[in-house]
N, C-alpha and C positions, 0 to 999 in steps of 0.2 A: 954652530948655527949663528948667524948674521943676525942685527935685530932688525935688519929688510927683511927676513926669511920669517923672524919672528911676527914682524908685523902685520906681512900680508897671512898667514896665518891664520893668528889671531881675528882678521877681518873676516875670512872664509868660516871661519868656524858658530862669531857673533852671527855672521848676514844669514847661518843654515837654522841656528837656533831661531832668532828672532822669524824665518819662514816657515819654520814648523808651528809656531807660537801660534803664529798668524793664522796658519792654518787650520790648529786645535779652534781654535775661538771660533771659526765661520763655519763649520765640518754640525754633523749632525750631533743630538749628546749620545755617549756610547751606548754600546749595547752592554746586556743583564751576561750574556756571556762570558764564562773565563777567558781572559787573557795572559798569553805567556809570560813571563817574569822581565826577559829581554823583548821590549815590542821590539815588531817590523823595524827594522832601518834601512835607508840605501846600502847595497853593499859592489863592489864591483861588478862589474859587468863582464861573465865568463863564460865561456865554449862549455859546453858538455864534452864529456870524455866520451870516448866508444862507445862505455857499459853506460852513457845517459847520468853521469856520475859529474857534476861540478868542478870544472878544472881548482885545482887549488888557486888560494893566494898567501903573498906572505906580504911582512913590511916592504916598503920601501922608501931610503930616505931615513933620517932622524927622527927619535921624538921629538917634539915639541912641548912645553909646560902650556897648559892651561889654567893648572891655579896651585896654589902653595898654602901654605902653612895648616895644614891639615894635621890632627892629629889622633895617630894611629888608625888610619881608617883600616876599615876591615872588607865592606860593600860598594859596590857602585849601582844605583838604579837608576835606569832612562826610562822616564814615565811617557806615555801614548803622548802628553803636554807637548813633551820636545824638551821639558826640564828633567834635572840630574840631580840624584839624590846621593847622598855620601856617609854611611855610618862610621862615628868614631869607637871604637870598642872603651878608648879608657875617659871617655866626656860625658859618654853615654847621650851621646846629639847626633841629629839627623842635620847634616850640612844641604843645602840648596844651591848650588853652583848660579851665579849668574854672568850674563851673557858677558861683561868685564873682564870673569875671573876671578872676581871675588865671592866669598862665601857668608849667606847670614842661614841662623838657626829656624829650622822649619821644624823642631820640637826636639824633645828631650824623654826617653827612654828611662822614667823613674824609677822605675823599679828593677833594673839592671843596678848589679852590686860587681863593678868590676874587679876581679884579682886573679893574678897568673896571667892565664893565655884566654881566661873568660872576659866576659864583658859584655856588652852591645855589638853584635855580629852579623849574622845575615841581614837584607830584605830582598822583597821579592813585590809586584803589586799583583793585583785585581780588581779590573775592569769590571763595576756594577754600579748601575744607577739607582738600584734600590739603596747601595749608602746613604748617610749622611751625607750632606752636599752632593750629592749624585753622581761623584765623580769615578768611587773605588775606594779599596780598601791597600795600604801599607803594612808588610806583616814585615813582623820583627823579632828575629833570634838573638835571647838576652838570657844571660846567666844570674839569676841570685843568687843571694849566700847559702840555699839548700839545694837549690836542681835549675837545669836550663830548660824554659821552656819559649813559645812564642804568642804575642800576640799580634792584632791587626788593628787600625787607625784608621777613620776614615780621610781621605784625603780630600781636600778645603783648599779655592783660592783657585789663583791663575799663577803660570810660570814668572817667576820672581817673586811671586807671594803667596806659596804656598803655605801650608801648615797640616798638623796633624792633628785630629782629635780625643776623644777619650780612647781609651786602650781595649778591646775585648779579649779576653783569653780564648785559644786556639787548643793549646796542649800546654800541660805541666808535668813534672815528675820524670824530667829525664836526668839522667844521670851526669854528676858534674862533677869536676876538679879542676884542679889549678891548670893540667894541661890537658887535651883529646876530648873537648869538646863539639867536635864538629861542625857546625853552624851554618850551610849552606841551604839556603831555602828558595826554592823554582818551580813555577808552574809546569806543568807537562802539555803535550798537546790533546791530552785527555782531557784536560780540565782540573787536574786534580794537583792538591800540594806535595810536592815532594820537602824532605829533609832529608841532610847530613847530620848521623850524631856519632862520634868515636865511643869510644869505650873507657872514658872516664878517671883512666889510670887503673883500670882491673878488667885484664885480658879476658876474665870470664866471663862477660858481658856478652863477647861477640859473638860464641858460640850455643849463649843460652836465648832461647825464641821465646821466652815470658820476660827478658828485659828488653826495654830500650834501647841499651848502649850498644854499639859497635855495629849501627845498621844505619841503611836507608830505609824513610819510612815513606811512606806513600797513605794519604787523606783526602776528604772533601772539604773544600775550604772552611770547614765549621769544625774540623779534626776528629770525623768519623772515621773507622774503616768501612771504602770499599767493598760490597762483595765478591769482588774480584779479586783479591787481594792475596795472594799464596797460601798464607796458612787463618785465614779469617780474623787475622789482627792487625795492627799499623804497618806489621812488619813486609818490607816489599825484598830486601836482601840482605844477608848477615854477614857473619867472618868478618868486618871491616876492623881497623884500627881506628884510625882519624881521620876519613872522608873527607874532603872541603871541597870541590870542586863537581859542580851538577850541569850538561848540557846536553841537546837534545840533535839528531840530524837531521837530514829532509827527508831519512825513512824513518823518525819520532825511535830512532835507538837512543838507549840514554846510556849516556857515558861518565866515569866520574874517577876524579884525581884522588890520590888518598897518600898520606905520608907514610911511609913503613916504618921501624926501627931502626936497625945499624945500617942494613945492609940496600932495602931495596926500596925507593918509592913507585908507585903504582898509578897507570893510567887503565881502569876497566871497565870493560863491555856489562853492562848492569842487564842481567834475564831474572825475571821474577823468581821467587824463593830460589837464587844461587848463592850458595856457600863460599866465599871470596876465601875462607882458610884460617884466617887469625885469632887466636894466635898460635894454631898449628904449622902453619907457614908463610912462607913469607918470599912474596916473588914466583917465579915462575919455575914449578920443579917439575909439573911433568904430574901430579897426582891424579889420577880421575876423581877423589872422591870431592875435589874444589876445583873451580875458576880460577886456572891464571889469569893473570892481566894482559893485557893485550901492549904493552910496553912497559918496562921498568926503567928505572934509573937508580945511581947510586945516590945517597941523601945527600951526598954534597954537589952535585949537580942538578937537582930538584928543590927537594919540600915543599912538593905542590899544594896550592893554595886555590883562587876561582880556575873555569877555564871559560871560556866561550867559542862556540863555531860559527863560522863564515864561513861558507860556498863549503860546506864542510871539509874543510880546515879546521882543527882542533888548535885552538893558541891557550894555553899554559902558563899561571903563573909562576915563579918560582922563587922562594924566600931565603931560604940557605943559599941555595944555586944561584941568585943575583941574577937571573937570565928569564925572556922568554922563550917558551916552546911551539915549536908549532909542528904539526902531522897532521900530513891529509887522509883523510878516509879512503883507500880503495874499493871497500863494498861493505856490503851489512857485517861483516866480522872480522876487517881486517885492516890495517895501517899503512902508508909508507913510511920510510925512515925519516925522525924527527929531526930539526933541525932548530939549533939556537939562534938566538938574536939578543944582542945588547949586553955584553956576558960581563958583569960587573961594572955596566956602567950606571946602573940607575940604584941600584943595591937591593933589598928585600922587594921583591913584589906580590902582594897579597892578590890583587882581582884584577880580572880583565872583558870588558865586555864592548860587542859592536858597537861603533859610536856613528855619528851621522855621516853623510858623506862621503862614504866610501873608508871613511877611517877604522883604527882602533884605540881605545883609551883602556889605559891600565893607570894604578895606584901604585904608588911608593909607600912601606909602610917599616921604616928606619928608625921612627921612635924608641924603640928596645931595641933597635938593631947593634949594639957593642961597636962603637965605635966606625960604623958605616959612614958613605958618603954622605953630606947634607941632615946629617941625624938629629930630629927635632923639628924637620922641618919637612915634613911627606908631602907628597905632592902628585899631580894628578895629571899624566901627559898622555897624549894623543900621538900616533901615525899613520901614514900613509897605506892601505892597503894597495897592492900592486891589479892590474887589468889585465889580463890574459896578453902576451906578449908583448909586455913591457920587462924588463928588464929589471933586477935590485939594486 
């Protein structure tokens, strides 16, 4: 990449920011309604398919860096503002991206006790004017020294200065270890919170429905259950190992990435109280009495982490596999064949979600990466999504 390519960039990306800014400030103040984790952004503009099915997209073009010396992030949040939030798991801070590329602290996650693979992990927001400053609330998956659980922030300030408030608890007492603690947190089009939590380092978490661990849980923003809720407790689906990855399509299916063991990492179709298998199995064998996944990978071409959909388009982080992934949705239960992008050239990639203008922005997350590219130095780049007969 040229730093003409860099720079006009860079200006395209400031001039969309500073216009949504603009636009937050003059726009009405939000509504008491939940809003999604990822708000609305531009995203290509594409042909429906026969079945009314949103042509895919993928990249095109190079990343480009947006901003650098991040460290360990784990999150990325585009708030309704037009600003971007950035969790570090091992700083235990909430980075504020500004419109430069540079990053100041929009608060700090105190009571998050980083070690292992724990730490300061998801966020997600919600749109409510009864908050604090009326803005909405920041919820936040953090590990302490006895269990992971989350809380929410009110959100304070204008883009470039934001901040975060005092902390309310959501939920405690999920199960924690050094590694599989899950951490993925998103609104649904319900309204309601979702979480990822693994199974803690003891497989028998996923199959027992009085723990926590190795599920998606599904709440009211305040961490009720539900009435609606499969077995009248948080629990929305089990069998899981290490979940990280939660997104939704334009028929509200939620889909979600999860790391396997040896052999198989997992993209799956999430139906209420289903039995994903683990640790009875693992991948796709064919059992009735569990949900395969609706695509595997081997862990060295994976260890999915966020994903995010566009035109649904599933894109895929990948942290061992050093690549993204993308698969388009063919209909309510089924895939076409995935296809990578960038295949060891950015190194661990933790999150990935829609960014404005037609783009996408994903995190580099090489801090603990054993000797990766740029290690120490994570960072936060941006590409091109493609417009229905354009070309890669």
């Amino acid at each position: 990449m040229t730093n003409q390519t860099f720079r006009r960039w860079r200006a395209i990306v400031t001039a969309s920011l500073v216009a949504v800014a603009l636009a937050a400030c003059s726009a009405e103040a939000p509504r008491t309604t939940p809003a999604s984790s990822t708000p609305a952004q531009p995203t290509p503009t594409a042909t429906a398919t026969d079945e009314g099915q949103p042509a895919p997209v993928h990249p095109v073009g190079e990343p480009v860096v947006i901003a650098t010396g991040l460290q360990a992030p784990w999150s990325i949040l585009r708030l309704p503002t037009g600003a971007t939030l950035v969790s570090e798991r091992d700083t235990t801070r909430v980075r504020e991206l500004l419109p430069d590329g540079s990053l100041r602290d929009a608060g700090t996650v105190s009571a998050a006790q980083p070690s292992g693979e724990g730490g300061l992990l998801g966020l997600t927001f919600l749109a409510d004017t009864a908050a604090p400053g009326g803005a909405g609330w920041v919820y936040a998956y953090f590990s302490t020294a006895s269990d992971n659980r989350f809380e929410r922030m009110p959100l304070a300030g204008s883009p470039g200065n934001h901040t975060l408030g005092a902390p309310t608890l959501v939920l405690d007492s999920i199960p924690r270890a050094g590694n599989h603690n899950g951490g993925r947190l998103a609104f649904g089009p319900d309204g309601l919170l979702y979480a990822t939590v693994g199974d803690a380092g003891d497989t028998a978490n996923s199959q027992d429905l009085d723990s926590l661990g190795g599920k998606i849980l599904r709440m009211t923003p305040t961490g009720t259950a539900p009435e609606d809720n499969p077995f009248g407790t948080l629990v929305y689906s089990f069998g899981h190992r290490n979940p990280q990855g939660l997104a939704w399509d334009s028929r509200g299916q939620l889909w979600a990435s999860e790391f396997g063991q040896n052999t198989w990492d997992e993209l799956n179709r999430i139906v209420p109280g289903g039995n994903y298998g683990w640790p009875l199995v693992e991948g796709q064998v064919g059992d009735p009495a569990y949900l395969d996944p609706e695509r595997q990978w081997s862990t060295d071409e994976a260890s999915p982490s966020g994903i995010a959909i566009v035109n649904d388009t599933i894109f895929m982080a990948s942290l061992r596999g050093q690549r993204l992934w993308s698969i388009p949705i063919l209909s309510a239960s089924s895939t076409d064949t995935p296809t990578e992008w960038f295949v060891n050239g950015y190194g661990r990639l933790r999150d990935v979600v829609s960014g404005p203008a037609g783009t996408l922005w994903f995190v580099s997350n090489n801090t603990d990466g054993r000797g990766f590219p740029a290690e120490g130095d994570d960072r936060l780049y941006a590409v091109n999504l493609s417009r229905v007969g354009v070309a890669p």
